[in-house]
GUMAR-779136 format. One record per residue: x, y, z of N, C-alpha, C, CB in turn; residue number from 1; chain; residue in one letter. Coordinates in steps of 0.05 Angstrom, whole numbers, plus 5000, padded with zeros to 4 digits. Glycine has a CB too. Example, Ala and Ser with C-alpha at 12.3 -4.5 7.8 and 13.67 -1.06 7.14 Angstrom:
<pts>
n.px	n.py	n.pz	ca.px	ca.py	ca.pz	c.px	c.py	c.pz	cb.px	cb.py	cb.pz	num	cadena	residuo
5264	4886	5156	5246	4910	5156	5264	4934	5156	5226	4911	5181	1	A	A
5257	4955	5142	5273	4979	5143	5258	5001	5157	5282	4988	5114	2	A	S
</pts>
This chain:
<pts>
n.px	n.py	n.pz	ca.px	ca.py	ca.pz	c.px	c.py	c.pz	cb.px	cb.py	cb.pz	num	cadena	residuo
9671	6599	6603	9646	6602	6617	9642	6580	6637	9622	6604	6598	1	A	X
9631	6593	6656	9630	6561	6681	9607	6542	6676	9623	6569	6718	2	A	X
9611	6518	6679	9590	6502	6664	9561	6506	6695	9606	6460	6655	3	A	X
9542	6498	6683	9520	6492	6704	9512	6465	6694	9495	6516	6705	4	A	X
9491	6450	6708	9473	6431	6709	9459	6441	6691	9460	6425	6733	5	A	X
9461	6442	6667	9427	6447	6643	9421	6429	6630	9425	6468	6618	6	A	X
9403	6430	6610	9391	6423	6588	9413	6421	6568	9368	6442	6581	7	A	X
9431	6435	6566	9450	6446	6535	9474	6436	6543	9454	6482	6526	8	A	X
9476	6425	6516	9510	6415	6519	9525	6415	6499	9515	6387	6527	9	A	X
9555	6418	6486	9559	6413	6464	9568	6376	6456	9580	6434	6460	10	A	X
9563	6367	6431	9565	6336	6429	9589	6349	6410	9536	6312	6416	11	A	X
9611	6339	6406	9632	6338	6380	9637	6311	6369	9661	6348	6387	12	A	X
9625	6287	6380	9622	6268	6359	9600	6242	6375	9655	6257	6349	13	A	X
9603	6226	6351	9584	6200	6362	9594	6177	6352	9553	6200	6354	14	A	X
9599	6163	6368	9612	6134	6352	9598	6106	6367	9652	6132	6357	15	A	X
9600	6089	6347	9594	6057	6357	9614	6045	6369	9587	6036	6336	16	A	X
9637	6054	6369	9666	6042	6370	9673	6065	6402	9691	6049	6331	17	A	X
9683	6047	6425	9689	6058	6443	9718	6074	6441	9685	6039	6463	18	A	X
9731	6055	6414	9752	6071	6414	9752	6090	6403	9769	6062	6408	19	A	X
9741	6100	6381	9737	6126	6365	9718	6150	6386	9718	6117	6333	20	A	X
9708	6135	6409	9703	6167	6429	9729	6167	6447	9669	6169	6455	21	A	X
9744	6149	6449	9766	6154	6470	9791	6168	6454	9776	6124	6486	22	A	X
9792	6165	6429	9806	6183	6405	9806	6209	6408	9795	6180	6379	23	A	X
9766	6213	6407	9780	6239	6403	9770	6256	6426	9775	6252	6374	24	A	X
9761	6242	6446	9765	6253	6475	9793	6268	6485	9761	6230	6493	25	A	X
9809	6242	6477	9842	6243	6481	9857	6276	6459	9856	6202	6465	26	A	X
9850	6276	6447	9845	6298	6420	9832	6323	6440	9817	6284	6389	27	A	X
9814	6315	6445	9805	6353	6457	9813	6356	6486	9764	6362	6457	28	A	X
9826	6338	6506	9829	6341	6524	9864	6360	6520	9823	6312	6538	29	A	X
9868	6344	6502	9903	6360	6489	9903	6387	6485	9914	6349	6457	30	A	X
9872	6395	6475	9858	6417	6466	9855	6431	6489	9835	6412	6453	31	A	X
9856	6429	6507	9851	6441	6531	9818	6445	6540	9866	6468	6529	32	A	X
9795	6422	6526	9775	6418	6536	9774	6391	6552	9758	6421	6518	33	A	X
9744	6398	6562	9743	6368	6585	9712	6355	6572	9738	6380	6634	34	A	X
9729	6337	6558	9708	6313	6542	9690	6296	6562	9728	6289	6525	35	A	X
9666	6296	6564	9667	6260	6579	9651	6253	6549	9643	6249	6620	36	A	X
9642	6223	6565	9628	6200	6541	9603	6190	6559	9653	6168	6530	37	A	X
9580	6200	6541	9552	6194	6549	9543	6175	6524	9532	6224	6553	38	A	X
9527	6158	6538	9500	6159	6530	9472	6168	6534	9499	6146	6530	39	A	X
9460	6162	6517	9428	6186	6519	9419	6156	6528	9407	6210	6482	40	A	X
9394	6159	6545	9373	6130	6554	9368	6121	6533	9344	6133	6568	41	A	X
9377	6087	6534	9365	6062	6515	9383	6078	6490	9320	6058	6509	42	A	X
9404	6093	6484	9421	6106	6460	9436	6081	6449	9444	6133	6470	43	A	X
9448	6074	6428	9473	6056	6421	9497	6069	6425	9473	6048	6392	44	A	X
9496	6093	6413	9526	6108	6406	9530	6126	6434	9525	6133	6372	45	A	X
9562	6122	6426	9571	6127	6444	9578	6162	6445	9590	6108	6445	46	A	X
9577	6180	6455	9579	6208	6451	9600	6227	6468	9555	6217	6456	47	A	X
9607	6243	6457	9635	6258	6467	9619	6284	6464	9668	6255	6445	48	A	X
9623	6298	6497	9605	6325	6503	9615	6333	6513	9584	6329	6512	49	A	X
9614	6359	6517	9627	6379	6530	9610	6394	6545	9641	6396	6513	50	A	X
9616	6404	6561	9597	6426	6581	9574	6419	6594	9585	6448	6566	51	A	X
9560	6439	6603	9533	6429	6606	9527	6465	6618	9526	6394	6630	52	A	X
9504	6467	6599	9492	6494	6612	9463	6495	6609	9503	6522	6599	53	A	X
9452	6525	6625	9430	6521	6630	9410	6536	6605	9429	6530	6658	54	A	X
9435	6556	6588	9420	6573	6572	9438	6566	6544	9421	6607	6585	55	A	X
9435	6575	6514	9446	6572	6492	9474	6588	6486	9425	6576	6476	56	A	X
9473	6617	6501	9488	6631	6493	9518	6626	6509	9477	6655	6494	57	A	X
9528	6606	6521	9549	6609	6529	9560	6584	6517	9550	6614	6558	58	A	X
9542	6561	6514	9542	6543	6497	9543	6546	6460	9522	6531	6507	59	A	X
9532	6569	6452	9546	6571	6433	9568	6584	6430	9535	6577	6420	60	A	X
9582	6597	6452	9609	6612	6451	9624	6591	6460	9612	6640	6467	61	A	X
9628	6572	6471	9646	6554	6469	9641	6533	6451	9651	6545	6492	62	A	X
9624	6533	6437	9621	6517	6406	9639	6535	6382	9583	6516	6395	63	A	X
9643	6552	6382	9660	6571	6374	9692	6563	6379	9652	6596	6388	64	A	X
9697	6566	6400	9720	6563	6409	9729	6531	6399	9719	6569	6439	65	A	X
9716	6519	6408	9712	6474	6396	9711	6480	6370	9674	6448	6407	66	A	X
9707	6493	6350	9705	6493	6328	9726	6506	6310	9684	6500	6326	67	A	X
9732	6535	6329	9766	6547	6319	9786	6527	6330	9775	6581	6335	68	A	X
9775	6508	6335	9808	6493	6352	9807	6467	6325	9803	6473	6401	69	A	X
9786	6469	6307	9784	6444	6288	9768	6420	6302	9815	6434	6281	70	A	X
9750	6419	6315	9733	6400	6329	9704	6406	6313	9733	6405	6366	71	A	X
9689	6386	6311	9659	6398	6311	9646	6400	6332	9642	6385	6296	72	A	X
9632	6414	6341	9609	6420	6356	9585	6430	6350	9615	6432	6372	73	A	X
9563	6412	6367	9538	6423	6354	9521	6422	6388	9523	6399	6323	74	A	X
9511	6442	6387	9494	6453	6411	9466	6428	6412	9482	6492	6402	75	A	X
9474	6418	6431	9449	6397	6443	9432	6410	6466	9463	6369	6459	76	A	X
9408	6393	6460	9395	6404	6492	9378	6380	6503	9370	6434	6489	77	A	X
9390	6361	6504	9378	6339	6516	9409	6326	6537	9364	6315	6487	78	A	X
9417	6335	6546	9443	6332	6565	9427	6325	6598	9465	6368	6565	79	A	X
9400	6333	6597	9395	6320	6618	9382	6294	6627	9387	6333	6625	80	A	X
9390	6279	6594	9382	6248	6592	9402	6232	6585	9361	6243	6571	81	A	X
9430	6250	6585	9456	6232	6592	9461	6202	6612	9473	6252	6606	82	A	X
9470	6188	6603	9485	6172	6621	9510	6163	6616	9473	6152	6626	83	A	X
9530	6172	6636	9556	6164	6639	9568	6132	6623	9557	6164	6671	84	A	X
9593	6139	6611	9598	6107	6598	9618	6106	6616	9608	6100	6562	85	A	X
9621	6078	6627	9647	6068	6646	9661	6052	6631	9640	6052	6672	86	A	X
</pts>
């Protein structure tokens, strides 16, 4: 599904350790998804997300897919209080 600018996103993990999101970023990109690493405003942890849409249902069909591949995913909807980790 083509991503849009939304509210919804999938997160498949959260870590304090920059290396355990670049793990398993590195892990789902192999997977043939496209990870980045956010943080949410004033957040600690560091977060590994996928997508970004405007509605639930295409976001839960590729939470499906992240999840038959052995990843967790869980449908977020605060993706539009992301901020990029450099």
């Amino acid at each position: 599904a083509p991503e849009a600018a939304g509210p919804y996103a999938l997160q498949s993990g959260a870590f304090r350790s920059r290396d355990g999101a670049d793990d398993l970023a590195r892990r789902l990109r192999r997977a043939g998804f496209e990870p980045r690493l956010v943080r949410l405003r004033d957040g600690h942890l560091i977060l590994v997300r996928i997508g970004r849409f405007t509605g639930t249902a295409d976001a839960v069909a590729l939470a499906r897919r992240v999840r038959a591949a052995g990843f967790d995913a869980l449908v977020v909807d605060d993706a539009a209080r992301e901020t990029p980790v450099r």
